[in-house]
C-alpha positions as CSV (number, residue, x, y, z in Angstrom):
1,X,177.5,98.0,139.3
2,X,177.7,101.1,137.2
3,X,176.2,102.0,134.0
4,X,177.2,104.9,131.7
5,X,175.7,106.0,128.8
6,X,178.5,106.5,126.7
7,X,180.1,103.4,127.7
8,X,177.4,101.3,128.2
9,X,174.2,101.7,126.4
10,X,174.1,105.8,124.2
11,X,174.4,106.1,121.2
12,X,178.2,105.8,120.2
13,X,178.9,103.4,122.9
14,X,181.6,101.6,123.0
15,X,180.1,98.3,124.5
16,X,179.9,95.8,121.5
17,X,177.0,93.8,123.3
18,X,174.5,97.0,122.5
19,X,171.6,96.0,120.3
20,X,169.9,98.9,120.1
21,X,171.0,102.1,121.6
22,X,168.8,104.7,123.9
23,X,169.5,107.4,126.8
24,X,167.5,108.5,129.8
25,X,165.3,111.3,130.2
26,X,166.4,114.0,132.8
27,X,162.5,114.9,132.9
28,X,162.3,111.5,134.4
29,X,162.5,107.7,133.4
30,X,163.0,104.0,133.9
31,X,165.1,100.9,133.0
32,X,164.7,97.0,133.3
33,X,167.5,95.3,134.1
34,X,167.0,91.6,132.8
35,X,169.0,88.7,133.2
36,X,170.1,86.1,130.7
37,X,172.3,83.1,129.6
38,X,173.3,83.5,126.5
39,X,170.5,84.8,124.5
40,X,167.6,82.9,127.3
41,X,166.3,85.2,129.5
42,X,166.3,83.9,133.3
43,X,163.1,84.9,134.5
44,X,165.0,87.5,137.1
45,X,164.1,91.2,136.1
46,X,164.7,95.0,137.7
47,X,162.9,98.2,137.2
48,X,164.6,101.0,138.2
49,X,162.6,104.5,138.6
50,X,163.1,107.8,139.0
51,X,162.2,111.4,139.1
52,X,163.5,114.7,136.7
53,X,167.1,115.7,138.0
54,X,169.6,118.1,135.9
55,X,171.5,116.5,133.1
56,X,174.5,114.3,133.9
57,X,173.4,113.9,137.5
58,X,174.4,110.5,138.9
59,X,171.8,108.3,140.8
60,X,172.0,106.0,143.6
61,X,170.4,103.1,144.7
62,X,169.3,103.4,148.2
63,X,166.9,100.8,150.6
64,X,165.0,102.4,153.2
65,X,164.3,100.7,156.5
66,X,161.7,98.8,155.4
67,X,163.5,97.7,152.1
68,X,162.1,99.7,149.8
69,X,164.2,100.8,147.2
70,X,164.5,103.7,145.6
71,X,167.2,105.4,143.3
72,X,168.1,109.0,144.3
73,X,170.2,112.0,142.7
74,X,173.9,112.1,144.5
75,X,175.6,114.9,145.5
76,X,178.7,113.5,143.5
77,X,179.5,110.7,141.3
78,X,180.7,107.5,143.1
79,X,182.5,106.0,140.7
80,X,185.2,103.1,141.3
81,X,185.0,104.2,145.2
């Protein structure tokens, strides 16, 4: 699954599902990722953290051996691959 901000959720987006728009910090940030049917919220909810990285740097999601999951800058986009 992959998010852009000006698709998905920035300001000018071109998803008509945003509410409210926002960006993420390159000092740092996090996002919940909820589910819902319709407009009922499931119960099932995601945070997503991470550190300062340079602006427009993509981040990955990444489970360590012990399934801890962390998102971490990429070397280069992944998108559609």
């Amino acid at each position: 699954m992959v998010f852009t901000q000006v698709e998905h959720f920035g300001v000018g987006s071109t998803d008509p599902g945003v509410v409210v728009a926002f960006g993420l910090s390159e000092l740092g940030d996090e996002a919940y990722l909820a589910s819902a049917a319709g407009d009922v919220l499931t119960g099932f909810v995601v945070r997503a953290s991470f550190t300062a990285a340079d602006k427009k740097v993509t981040f990955g999601r990444q489970v360590n051996i012990i399934g801890e999951v962390d998102y971490v800058a990429l070397q280069a986009a992944t998108l559609l691959s």
